[in-house]
C-alpha angles and dihedrals in degrees: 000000000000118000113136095012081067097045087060092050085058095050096053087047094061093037085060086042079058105059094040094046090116100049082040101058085041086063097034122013142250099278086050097057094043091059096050089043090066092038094046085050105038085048088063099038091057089048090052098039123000099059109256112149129187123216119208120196132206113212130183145153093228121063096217101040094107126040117259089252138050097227090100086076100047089048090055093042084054090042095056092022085112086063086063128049124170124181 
């Protein structure tokens, strides 16, 4: 279950959004960037603070494919956290 994880990745995604606003409004236009801007931010804001989750779900056809924890994925996301920085 992902709450405030997500509300991070949000976060980074509009911090991207932000730093590509001007060849983004070139490709799209004003109107456009305004409206995925809220919902980039109120996203994030619902995650934080209004109660949204979102579930992720391994599947697979063999039992023993993944490991039994998820710890595999935080210590991949500390291993590669110096390619993403978010302010």
């Amino acid at each position: 279950m992902l709450r405030l994880h997500y509300a991070e990745t949000l976060k980074a995604w509009r911090h991207r959004f932000d730093l590509n606003r001007n060849r983004i409004v070139e490709l799209y236009d004003e109107r456009f960037c305004r409206m995925w801007e809220f919902y980039l931010a109120g996203c994030e804001v619902a995650f934080r603070h209004g109660g949204l989750v979102n579930f992720q779900i391994q599947m697979s056809k063999q039992i023993d494919a993944v490991p039994l924890n998820r710890d595999y994925i935080v210590d991949w996301e500390r291993s590669h956290s110096s390619d993403i920085s978010v302010p």
